[in-house]
ChimeraX commands (.cxc) that place a marker at each C-alpha (Angstrom):
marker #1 position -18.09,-20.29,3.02 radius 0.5
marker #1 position -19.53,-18.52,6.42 radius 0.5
marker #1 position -22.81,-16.84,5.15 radius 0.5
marker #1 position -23.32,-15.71,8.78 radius 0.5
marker #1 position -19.97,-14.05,9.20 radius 0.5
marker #1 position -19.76,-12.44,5.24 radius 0.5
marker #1 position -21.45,-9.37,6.14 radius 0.5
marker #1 position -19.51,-8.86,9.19 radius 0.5
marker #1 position -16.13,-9.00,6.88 radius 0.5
marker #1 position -17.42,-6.57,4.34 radius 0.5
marker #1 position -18.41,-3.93,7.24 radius 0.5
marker #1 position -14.97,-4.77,8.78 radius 0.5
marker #1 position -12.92,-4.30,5.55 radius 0.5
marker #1 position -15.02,-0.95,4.69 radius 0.5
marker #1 position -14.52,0.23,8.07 radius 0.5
marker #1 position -10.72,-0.09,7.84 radius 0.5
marker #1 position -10.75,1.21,4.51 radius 0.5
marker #1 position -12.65,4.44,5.96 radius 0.5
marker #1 position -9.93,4.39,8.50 radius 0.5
marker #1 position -7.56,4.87,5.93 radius 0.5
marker #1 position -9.02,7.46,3.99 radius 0.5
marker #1 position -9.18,9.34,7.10 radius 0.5
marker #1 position -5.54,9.13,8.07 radius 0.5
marker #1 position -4.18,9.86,4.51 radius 0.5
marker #1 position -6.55,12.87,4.63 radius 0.5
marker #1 position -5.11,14.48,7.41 radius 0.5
marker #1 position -2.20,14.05,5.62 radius 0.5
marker #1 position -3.14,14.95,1.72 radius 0.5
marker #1 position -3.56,18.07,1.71 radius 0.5
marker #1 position -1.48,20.39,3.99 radius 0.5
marker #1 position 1.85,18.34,1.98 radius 0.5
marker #1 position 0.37,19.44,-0.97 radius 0.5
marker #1 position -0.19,22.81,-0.30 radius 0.5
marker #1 position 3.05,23.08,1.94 radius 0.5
marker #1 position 5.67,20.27,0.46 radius 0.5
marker #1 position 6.30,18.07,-2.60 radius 0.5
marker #1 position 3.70,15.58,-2.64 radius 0.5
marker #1 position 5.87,13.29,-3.93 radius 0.5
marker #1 position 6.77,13.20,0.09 radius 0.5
marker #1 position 3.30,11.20,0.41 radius 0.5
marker #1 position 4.39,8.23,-2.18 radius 0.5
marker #1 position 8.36,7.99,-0.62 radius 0.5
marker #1 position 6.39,7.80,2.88 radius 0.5
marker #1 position 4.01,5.08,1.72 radius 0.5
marker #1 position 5.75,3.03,-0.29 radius 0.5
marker #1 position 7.07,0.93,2.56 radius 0.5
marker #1 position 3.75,0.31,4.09 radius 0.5
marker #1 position 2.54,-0.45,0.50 radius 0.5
marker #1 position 5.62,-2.90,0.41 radius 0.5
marker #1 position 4.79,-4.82,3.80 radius 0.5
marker #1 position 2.49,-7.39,2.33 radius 0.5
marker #1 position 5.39,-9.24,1.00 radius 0.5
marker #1 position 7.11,-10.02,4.59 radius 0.5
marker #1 position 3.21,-12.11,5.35 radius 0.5
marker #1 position 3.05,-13.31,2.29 radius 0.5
marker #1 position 6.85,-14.66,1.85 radius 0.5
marker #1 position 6.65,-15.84,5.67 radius 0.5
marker #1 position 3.29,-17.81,4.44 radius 0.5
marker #1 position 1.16,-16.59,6.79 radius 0.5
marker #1 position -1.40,-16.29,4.21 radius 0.5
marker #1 position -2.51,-20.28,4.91 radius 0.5
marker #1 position -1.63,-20.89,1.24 radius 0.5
marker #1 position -1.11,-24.54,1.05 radius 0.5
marker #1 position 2.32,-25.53,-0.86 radius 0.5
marker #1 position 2.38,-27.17,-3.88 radius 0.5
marker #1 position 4.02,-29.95,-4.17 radius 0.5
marker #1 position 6.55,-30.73,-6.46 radius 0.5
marker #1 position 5.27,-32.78,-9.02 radius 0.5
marker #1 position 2.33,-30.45,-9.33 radius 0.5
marker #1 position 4.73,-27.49,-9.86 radius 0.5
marker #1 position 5.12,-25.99,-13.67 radius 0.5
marker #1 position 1.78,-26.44,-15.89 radius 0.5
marker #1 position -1.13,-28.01,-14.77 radius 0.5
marker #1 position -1.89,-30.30,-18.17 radius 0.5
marker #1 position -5.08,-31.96,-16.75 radius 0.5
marker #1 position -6.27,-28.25,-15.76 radius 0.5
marker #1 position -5.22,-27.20,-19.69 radius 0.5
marker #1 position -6.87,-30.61,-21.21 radius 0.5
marker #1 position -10.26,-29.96,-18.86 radius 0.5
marker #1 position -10.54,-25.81,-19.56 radius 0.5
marker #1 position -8.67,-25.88,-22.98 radius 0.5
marker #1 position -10.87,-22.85,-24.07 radius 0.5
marker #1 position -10.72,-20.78,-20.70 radius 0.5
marker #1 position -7.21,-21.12,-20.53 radius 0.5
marker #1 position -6.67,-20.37,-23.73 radius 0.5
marker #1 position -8.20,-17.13,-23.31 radius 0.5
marker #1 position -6.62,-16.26,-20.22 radius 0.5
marker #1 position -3.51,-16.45,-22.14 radius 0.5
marker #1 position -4.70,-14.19,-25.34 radius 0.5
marker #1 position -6.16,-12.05,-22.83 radius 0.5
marker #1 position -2.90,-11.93,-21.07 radius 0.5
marker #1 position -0.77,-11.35,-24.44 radius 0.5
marker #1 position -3.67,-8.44,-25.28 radius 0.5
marker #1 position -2.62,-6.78,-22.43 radius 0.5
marker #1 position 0.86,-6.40,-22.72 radius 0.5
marker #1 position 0.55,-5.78,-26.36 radius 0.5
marker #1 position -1.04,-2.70,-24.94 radius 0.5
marker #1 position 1.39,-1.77,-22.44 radius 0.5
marker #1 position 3.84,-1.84,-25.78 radius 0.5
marker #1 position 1.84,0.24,-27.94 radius 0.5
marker #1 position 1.41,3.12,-25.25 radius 0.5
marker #1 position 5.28,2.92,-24.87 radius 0.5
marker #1 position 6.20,2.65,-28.47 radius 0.5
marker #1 position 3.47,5.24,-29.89 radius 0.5
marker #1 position 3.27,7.44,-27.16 radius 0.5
marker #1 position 1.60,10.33,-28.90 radius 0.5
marker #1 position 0.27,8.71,-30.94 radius 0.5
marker #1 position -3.68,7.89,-30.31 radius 0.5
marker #1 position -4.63,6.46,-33.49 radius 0.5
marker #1 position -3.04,3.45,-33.12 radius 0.5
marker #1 position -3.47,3.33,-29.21 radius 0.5
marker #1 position -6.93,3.46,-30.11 radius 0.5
marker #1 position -7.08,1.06,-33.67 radius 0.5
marker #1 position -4.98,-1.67,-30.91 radius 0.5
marker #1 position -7.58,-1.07,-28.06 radius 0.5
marker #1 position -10.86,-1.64,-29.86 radius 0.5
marker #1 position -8.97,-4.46,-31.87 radius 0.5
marker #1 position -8.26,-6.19,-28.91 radius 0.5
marker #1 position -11.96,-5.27,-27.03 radius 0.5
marker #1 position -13.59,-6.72,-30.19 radius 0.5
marker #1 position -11.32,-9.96,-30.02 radius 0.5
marker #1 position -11.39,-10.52,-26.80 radius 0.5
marker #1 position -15.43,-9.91,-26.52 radius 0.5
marker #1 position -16.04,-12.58,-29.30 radius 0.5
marker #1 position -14.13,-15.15,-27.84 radius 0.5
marker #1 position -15.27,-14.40,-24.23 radius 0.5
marker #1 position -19.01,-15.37,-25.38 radius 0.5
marker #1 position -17.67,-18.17,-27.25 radius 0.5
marker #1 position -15.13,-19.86,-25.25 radius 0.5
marker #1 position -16.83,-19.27,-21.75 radius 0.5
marker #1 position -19.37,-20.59,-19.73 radius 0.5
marker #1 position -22.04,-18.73,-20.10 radius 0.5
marker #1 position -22.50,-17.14,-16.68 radius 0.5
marker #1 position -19.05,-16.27,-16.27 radius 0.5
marker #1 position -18.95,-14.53,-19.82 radius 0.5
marker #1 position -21.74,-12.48,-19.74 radius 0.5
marker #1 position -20.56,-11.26,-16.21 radius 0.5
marker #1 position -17.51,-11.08,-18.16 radius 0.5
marker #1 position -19.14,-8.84,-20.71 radius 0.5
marker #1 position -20.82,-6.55,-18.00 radius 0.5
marker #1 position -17.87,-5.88,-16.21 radius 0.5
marker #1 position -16.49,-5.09,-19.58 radius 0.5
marker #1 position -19.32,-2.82,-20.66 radius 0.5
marker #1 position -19.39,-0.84,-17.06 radius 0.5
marker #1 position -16.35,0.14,-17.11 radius 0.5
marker #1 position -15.81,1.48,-20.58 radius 0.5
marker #1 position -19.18,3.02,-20.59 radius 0.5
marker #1 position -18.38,4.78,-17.02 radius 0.5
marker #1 position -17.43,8.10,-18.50 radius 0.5
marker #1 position -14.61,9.79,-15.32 radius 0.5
marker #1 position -14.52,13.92,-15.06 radius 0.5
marker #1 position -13.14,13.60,-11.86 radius 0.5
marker #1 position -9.77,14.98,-12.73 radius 0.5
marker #1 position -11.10,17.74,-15.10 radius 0.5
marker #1 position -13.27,18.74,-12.36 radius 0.5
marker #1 position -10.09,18.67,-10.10 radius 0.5
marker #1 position -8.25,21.17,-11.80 radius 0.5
marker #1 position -11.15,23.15,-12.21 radius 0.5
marker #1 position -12.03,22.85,-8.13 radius 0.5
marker #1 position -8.31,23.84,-7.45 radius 0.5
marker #1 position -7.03,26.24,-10.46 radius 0.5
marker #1 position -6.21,29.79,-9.72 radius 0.5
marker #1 position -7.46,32.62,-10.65 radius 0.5
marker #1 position -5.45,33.03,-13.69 radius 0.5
marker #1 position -6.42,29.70,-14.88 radius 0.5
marker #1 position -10.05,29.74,-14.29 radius 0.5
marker #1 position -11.62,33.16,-13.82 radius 0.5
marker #1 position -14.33,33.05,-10.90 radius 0.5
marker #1 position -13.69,29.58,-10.23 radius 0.5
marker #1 position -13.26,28.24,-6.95 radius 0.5
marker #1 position -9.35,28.22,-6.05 radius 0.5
marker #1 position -9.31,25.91,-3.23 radius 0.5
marker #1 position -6.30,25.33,-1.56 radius 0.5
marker #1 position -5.48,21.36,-1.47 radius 0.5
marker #1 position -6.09,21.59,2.25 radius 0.5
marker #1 position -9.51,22.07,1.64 radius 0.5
marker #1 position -9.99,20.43,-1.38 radius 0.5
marker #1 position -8.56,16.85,-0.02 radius 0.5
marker #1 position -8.22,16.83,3.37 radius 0.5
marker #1 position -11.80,18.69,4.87 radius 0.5
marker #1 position -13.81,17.04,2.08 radius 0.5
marker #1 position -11.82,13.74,2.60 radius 0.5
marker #1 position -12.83,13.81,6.09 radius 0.5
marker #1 position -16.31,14.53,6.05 radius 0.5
marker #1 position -16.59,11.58,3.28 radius 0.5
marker #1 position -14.80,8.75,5.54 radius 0.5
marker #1 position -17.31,9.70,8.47 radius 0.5
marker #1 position -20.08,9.79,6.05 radius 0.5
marker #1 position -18.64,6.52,4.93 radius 0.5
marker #1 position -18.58,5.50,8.50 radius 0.5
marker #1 position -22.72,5.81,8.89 radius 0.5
marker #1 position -23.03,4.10,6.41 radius 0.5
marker #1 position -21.60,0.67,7.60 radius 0.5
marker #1 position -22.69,1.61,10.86 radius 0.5
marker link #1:1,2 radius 0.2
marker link #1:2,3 radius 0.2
marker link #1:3,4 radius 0.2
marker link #1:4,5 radius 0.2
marker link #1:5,6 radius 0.2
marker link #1:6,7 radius 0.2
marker link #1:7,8 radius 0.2
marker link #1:8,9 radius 0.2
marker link #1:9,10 radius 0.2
marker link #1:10,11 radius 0.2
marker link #1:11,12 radius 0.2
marker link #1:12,13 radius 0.2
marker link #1:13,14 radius 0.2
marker link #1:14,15 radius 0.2
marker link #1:15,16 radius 0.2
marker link #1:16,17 radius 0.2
marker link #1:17,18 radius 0.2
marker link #1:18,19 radius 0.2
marker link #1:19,20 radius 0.2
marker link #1:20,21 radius 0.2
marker link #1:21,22 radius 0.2
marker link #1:22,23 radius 0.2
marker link #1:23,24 radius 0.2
marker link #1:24,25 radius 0.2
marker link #1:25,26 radius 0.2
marker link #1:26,27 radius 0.2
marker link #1:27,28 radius 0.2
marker link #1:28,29 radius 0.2
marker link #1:29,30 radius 0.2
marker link #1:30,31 radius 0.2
marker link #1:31,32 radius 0.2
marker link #1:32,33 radius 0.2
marker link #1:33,34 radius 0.2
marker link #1:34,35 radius 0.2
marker link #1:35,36 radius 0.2
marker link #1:36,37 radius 0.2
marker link #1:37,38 radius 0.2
marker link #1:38,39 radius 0.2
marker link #1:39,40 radius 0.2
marker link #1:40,41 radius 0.2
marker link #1:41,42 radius 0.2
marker link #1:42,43 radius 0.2
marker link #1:43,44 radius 0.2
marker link #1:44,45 radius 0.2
marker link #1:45,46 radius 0.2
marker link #1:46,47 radius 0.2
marker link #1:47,48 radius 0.2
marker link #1:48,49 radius 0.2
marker link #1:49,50 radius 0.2
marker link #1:50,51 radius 0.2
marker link #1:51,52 radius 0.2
marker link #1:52,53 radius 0.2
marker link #1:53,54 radius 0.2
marker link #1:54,55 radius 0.2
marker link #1:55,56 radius 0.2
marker link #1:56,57 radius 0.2
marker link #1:57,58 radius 0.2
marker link #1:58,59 radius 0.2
marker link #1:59,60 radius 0.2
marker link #1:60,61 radius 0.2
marker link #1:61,62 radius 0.2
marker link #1:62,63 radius 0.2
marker link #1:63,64 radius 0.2
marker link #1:64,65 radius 0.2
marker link #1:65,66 radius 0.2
marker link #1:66,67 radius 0.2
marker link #1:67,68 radius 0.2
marker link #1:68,69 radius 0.2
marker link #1:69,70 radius 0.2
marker link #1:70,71 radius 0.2
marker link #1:71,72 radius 0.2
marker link #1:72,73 radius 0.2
marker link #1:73,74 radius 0.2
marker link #1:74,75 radius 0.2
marker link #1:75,76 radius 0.2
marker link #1:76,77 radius 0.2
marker link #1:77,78 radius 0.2
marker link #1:78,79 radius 0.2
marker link #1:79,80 radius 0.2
marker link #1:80,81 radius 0.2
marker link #1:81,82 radius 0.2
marker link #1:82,83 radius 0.2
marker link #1:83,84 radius 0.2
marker link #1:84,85 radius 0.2
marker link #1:85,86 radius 0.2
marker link #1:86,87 radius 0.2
marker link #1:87,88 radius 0.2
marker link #1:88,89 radius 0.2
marker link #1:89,90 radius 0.2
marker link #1:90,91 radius 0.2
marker link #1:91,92 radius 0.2
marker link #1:92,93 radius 0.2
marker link #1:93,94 radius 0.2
marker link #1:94,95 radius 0.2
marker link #1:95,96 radius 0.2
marker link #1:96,97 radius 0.2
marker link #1:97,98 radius 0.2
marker link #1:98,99 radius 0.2
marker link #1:99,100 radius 0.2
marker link #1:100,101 radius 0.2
marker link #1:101,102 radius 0.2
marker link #1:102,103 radius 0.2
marker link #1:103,104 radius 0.2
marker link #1:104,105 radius 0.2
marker link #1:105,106 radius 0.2
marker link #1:106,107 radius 0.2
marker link #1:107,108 radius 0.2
marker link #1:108,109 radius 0.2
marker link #1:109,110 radius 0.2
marker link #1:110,111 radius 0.2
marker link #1:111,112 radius 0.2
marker link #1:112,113 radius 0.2
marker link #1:113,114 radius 0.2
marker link #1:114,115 radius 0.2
marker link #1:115,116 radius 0.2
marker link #1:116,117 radius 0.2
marker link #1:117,118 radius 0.2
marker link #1:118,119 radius 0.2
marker link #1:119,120 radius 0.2
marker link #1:120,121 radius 0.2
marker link #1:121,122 radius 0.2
marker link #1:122,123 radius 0.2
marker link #1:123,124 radius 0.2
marker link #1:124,125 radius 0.2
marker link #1:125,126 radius 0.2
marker link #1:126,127 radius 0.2
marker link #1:127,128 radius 0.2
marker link #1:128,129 radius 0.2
marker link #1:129,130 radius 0.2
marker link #1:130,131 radius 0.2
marker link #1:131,132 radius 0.2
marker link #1:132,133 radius 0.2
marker link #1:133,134 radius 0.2
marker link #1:134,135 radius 0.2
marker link #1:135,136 radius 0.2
marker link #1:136,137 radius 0.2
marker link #1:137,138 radius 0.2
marker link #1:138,139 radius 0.2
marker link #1:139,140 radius 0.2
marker link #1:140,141 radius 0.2
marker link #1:141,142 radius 0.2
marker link #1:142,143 radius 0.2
marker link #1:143,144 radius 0.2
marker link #1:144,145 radius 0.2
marker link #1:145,146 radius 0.2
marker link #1:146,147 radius 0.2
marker link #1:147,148 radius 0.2
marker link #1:148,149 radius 0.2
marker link #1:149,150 radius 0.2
marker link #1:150,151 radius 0.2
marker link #1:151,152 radius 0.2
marker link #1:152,153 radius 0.2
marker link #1:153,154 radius 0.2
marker link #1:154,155 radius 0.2
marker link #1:155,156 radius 0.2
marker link #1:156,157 radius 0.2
marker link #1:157,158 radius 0.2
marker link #1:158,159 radius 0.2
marker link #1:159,160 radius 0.2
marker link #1:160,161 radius 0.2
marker link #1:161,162 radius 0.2
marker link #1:162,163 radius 0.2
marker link #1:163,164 radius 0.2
marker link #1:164,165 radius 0.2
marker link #1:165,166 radius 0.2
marker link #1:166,167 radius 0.2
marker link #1:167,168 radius 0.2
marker link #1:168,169 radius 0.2
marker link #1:169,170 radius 0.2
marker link #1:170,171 radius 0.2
marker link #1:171,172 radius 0.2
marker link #1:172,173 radius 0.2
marker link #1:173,174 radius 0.2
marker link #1:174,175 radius 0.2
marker link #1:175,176 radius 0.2
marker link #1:176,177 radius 0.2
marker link #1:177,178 radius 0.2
marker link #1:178,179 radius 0.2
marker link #1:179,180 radius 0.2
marker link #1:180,181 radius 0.2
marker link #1:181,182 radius 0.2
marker link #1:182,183 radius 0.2
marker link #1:183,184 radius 0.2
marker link #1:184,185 radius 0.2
marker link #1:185,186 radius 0.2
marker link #1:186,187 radius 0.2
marker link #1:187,188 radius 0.2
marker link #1:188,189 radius 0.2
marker link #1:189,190 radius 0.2
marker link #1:190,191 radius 0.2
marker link #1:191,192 radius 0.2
marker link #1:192,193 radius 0.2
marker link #1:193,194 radius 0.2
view
């Protein structure tokens, strides 16, 4: 690690990421207001794409494996059995809830009964199986996000509805919406790594 250089990379990564709010900006809101936004995901799905030409062309400085070490790592498994473990249950967890939003689409109860069964399991093992630094940042990650509590796309419609939808609301057009307030937040965003 380059403690002298870390900053540096975090302004450089925000300031390309401000970058790139500003371009897709420009771009957001007159499509949406003119065109099928579904233009927007066609258009960048290619440039979403190109990481795999670096990464299959190993540019990434990934060093190979070699062969013998290939498959399962058994002296990894016999050293962490308990954090592996969990990575797997928390794994399995996961895709068990991919299949109950598929299979009970509309129906909540049991996304919900299946989502705070797993959150309970997995929380109990977390601060049993894990070191204890890495749980309890485990935990708070956990607890942040659930507890983070999103109107962003209520207040969306609301911002953006028409008159018929929301009497003496707003109506703005997507152009304004997205793309004016879009632009003033990247160069806001901008100061502030400056």
């Amino acid at each position: 690690a380059k403690p002298e250089t870390g900053s540096t990379m975090v302004s450089y990564v925000w300031g390309c990421f401000q970058i790139g709010s500003l371009i897709a900006s420009m771009f957001v809101g007159p499509v949406a207001d003119h065109y099928n936004p579904q233009i927007l995901f066609w258009f960048m799905m290619p440039m979403a794409a190109s990481i795999i030409i670096p990464t299959g062309l190993g540019y990434l400085g990934d060093k190979k494996v070699s062969p013998e070490k290939e498959g399962w790592d058994w002296e990894l498994v016999r050293q962490y059995p308990y954090i592996v473990t969990f990575c797997i249950i928390m794994a399995f967890v996961a895709l068990g809830n991919a299949l109950i939003d598929v299979i009970f689409f509309d129906e909540h109860w049991w996304q919900m009964t299946y989502a705070l069964s797993g959150a309970l399991l997995l929380s109990v093992l977390v601060l049993l199986w894990l070191p204890r630094r890495l749980a309890l940042c485990n935990m708070y990650m956990f607890l942040a996000t659930i507890l983070y509590i999103n109107i962003g796309g209520a207040l969306d419609f609301w911002f953006t509805a028409d008159e018929s939808c929301v009497p003496g609301g707003p109506a703005f057009d997507y152009t304004y919406y997205n793309t004016y307030t879009w632009v003033v937040g990247a160069f806001t965003g901008w100061l502030g790594i400056v």
